[in-house]
N, CA, C and O of each residue as an XYZ file, in Angstrom:
428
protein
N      67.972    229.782     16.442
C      68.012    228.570     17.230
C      66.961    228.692     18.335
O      67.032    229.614     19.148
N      65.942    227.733     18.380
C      65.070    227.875     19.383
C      65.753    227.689     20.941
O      66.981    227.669     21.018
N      65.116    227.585     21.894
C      65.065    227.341     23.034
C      65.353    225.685     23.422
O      66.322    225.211     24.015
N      64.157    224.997     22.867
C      64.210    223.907     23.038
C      65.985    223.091     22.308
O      66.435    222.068     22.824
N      66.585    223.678     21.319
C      67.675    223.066     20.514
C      68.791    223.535     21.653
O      69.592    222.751     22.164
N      68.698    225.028     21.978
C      69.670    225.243     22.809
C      69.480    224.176     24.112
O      70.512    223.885     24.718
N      68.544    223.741     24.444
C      68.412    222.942     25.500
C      68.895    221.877     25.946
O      69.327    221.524     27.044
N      68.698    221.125     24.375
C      69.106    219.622     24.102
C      70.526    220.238     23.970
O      71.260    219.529     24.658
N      71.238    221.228     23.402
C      73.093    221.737     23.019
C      73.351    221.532     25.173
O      73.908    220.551     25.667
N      73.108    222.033     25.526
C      72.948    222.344     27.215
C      73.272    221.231     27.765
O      74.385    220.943     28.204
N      71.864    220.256     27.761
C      72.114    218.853     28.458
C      73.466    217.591     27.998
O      74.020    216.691     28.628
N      73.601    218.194     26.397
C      74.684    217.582     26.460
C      76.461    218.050     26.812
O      77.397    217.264     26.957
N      76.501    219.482     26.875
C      77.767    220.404     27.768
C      77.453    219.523     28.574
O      78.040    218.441     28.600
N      76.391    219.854     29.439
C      76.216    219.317     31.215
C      76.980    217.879     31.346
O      78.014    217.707     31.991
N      76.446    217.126     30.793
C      76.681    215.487     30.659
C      78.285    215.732     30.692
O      79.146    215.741     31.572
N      78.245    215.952     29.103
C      80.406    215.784     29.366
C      80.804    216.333     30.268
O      81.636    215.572     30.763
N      80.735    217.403     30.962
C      81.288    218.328     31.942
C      81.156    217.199     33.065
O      82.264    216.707     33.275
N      80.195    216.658     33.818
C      80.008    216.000     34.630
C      80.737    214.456     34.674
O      80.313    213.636     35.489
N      81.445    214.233     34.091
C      81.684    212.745     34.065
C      83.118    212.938     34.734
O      83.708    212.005     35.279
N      83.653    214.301     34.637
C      85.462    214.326     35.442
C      85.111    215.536     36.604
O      84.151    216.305     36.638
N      86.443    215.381     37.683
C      86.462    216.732     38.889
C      86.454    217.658     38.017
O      85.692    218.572     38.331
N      87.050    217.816     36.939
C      87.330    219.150     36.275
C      87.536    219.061     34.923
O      88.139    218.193     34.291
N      86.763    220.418     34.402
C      86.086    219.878     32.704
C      85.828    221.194     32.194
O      85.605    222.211     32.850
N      85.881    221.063     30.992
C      84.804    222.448     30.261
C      84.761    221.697     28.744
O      85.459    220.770     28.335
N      83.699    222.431     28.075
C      83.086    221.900     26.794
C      82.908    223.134     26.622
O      82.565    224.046     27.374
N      83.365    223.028     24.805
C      82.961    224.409     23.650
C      81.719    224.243     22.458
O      81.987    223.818     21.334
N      80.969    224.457     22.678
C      79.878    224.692     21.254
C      80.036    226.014     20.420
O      80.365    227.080     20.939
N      79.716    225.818     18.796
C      79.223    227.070     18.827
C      77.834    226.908     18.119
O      77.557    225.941     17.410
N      76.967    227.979     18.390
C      75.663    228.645     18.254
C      75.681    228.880     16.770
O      76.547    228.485     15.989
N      74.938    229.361     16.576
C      74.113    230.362     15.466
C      74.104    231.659     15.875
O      73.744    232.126     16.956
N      74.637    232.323     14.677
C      75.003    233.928     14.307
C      76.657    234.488     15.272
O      77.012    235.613     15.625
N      77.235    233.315     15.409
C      78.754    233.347     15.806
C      78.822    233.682     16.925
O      79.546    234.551     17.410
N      77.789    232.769     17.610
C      77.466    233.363     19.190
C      78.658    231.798     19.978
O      78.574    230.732     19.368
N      79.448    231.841     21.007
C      80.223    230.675     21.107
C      80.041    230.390     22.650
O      80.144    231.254     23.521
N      79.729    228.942     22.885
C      79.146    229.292     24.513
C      79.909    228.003     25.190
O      79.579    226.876     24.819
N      81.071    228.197     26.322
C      81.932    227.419     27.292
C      81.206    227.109     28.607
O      80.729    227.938     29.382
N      81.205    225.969     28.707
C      80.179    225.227     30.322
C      81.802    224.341     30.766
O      82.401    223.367     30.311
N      82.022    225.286     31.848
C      83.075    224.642     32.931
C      82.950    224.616     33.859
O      82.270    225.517     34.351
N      83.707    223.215     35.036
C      83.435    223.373     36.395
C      84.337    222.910     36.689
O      85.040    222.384     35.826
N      84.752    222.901     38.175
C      86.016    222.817     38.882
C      84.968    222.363     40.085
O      84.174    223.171     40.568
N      85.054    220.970     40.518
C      84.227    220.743     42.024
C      82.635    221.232     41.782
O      81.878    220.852     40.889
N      82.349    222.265     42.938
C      80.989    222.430     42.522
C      80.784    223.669     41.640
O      79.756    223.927     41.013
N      81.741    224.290     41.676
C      82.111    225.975     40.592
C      81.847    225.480     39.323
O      82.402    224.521     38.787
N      80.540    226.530     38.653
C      80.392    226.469     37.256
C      81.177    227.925     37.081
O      81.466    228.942     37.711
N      81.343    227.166     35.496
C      81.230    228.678     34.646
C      80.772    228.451     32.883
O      81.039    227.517     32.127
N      79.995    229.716     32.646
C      79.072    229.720     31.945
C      79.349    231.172     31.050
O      79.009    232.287     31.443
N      80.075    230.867     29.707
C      80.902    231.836     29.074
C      80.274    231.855     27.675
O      80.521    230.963     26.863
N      79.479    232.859     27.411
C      79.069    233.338     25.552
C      80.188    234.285     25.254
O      80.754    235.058     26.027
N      80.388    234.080     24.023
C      81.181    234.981     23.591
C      81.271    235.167     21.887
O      81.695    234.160     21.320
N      80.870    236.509     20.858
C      80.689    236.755     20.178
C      82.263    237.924     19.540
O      83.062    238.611     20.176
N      82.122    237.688     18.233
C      83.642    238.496     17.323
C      82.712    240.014     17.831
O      81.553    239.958     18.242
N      83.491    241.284     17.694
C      82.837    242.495     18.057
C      81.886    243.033     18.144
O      81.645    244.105     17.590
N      80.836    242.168     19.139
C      79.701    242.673     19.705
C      79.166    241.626     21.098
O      79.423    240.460     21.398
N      78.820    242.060     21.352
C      78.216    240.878     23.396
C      77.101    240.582     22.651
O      76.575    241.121     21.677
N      76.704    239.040     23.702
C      75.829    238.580     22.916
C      74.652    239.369     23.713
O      74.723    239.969     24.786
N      73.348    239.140     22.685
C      72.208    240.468     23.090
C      71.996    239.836     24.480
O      72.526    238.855     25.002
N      70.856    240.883     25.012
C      70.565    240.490     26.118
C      69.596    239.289     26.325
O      69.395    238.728     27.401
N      68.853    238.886     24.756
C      68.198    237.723     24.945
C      68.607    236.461     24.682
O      67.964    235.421     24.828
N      69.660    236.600     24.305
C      70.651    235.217     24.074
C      71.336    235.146     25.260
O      72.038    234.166     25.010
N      71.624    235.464     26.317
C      72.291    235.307     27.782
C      71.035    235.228     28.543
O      71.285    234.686     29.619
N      69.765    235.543     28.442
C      68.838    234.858     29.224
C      68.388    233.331     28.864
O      68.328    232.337     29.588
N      68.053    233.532     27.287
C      67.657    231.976     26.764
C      69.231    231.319     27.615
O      69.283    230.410     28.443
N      69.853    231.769     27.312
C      71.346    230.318     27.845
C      71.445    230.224     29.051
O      72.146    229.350     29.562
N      70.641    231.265     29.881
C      71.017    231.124     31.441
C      69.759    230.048     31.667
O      70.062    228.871     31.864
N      68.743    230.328     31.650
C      67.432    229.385     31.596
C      68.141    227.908     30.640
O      68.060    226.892     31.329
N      68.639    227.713     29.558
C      68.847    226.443     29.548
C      70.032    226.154     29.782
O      70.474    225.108     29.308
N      70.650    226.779     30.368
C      72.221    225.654     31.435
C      71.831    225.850     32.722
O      72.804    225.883     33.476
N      70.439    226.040     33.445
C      70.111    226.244     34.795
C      70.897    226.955     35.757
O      71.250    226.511     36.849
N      71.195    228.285     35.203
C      71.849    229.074     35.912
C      70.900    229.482     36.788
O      69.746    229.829     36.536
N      71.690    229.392     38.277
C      70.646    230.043     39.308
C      70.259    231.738     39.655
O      70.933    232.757     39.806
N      68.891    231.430     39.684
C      68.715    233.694     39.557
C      69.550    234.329     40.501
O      70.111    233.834     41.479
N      69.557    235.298     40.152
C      70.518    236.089     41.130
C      72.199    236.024     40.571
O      73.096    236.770     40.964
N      72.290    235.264     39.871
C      73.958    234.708     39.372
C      74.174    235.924     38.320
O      73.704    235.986     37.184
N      75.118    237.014     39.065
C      75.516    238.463     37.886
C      76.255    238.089     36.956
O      77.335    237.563     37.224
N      75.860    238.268     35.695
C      77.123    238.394     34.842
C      77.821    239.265     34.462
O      77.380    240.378     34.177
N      79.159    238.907     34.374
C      80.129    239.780     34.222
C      80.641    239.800     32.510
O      80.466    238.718     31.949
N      81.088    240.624     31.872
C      81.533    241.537     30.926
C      82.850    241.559     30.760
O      83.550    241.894     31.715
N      83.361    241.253     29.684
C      84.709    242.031     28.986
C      85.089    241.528     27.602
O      84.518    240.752     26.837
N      86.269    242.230     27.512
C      86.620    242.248     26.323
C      88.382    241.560     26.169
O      89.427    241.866     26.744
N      88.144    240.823     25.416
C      89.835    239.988     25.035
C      90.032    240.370     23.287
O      89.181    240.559     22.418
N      91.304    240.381     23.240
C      92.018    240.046     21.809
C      92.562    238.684     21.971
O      93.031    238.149     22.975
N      92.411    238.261     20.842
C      93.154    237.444     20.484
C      93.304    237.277     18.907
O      92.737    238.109     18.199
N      94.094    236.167     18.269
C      94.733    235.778     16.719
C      93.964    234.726     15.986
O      93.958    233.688     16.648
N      93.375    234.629     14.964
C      93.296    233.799     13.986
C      94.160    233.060     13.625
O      94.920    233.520     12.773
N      94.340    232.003     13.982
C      95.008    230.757     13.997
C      95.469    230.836     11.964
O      96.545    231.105     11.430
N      94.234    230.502     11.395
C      95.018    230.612      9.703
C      95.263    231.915      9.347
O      95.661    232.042      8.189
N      95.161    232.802      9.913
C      95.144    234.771      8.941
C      96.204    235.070     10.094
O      97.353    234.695      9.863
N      96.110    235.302     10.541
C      97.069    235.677     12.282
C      96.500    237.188     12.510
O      97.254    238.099     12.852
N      95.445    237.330     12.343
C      94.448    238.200     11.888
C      93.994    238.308     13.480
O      93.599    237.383     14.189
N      94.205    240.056     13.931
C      93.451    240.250     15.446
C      92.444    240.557     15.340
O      92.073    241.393     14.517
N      91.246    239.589     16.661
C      90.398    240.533     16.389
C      89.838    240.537     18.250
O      90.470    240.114     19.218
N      88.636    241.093     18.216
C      88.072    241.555     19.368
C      86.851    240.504     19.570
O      85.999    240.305     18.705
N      86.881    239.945     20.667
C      85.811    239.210     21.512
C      85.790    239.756     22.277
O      86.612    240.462     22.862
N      83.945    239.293     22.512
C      83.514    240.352     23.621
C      82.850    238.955     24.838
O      82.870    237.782     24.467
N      82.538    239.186     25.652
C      82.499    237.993     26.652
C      81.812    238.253     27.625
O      82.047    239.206     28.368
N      80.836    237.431     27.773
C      79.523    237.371     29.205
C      79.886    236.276     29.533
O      79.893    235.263     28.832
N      80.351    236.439     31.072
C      80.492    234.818     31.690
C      79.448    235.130     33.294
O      79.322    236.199     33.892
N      78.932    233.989     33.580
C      78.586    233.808     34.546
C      79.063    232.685     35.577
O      78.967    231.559     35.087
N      79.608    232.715     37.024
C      79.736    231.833     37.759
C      78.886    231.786     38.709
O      78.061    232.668     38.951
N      79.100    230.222     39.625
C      77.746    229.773     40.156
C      78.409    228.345     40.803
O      79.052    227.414     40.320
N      78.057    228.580     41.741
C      77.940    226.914     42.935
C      76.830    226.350     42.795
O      75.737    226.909     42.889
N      77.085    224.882     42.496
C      76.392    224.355     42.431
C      76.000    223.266     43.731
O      76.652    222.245     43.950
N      75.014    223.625     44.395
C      75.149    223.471     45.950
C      74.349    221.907     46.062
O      74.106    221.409     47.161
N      74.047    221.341     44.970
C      74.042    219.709     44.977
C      75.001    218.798     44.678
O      74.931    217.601     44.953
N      75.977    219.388     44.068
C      77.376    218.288     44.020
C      77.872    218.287     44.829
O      78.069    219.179     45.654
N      78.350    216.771     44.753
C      79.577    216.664     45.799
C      80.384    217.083     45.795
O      80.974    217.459     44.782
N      80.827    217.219     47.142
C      82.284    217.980     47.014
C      83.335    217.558     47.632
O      84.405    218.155     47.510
């Protein structure tokens, strides 16, 4: 998935997210990469998350550059279980989220 596709995937999270006080939107990517854009007021959050492995380090830069995450914004790391809804099948997600104020909305 280029840059530019993730871009246009981006502007439209942004859009839905923006129309209520409080929101989040789910896509998923290419190569089972799965990426959550939520906000609460001016609080983003900005969540990839891949079945047993983090997504590389160049797929959390391409996504930080197109959901305009501001530099300096650390991301944080971990790991959840959860169930397969049809298998009831556990498995392991791994999870890069980043949060971030967004210091042009209203508040």
């Amino acid at each position: 998935m280029t840059m530019q596709t993730i871009a246009r995937v981006a502007k439209v999270m942004r859009f839905d997210i923006d129309l209520a006080p409080k929101a989040w939107t789910r896509r998923n990517l290419p190569r089972g990469l799965s990426v959550v854009l939520s906000h609460d007021g001016p609080a983003y959050r900005l969540a990839m998350a891949r079945r047993d492995v983090y997504p590389s380090p160049e797929e959390i830069d391409v996504c930080c550059r197109a959901y305009n995450v501001p530099e300096g914004a650390e991301p944080n790391r971990f790991i959840t279980q959860t169930y397969l809804p049809k298998t009831n099948c556990r498995v392991t997600i791994h999870v890069v989220e980043i949060t971030w104020q967004d210091l042009d909305s209203p508040q």
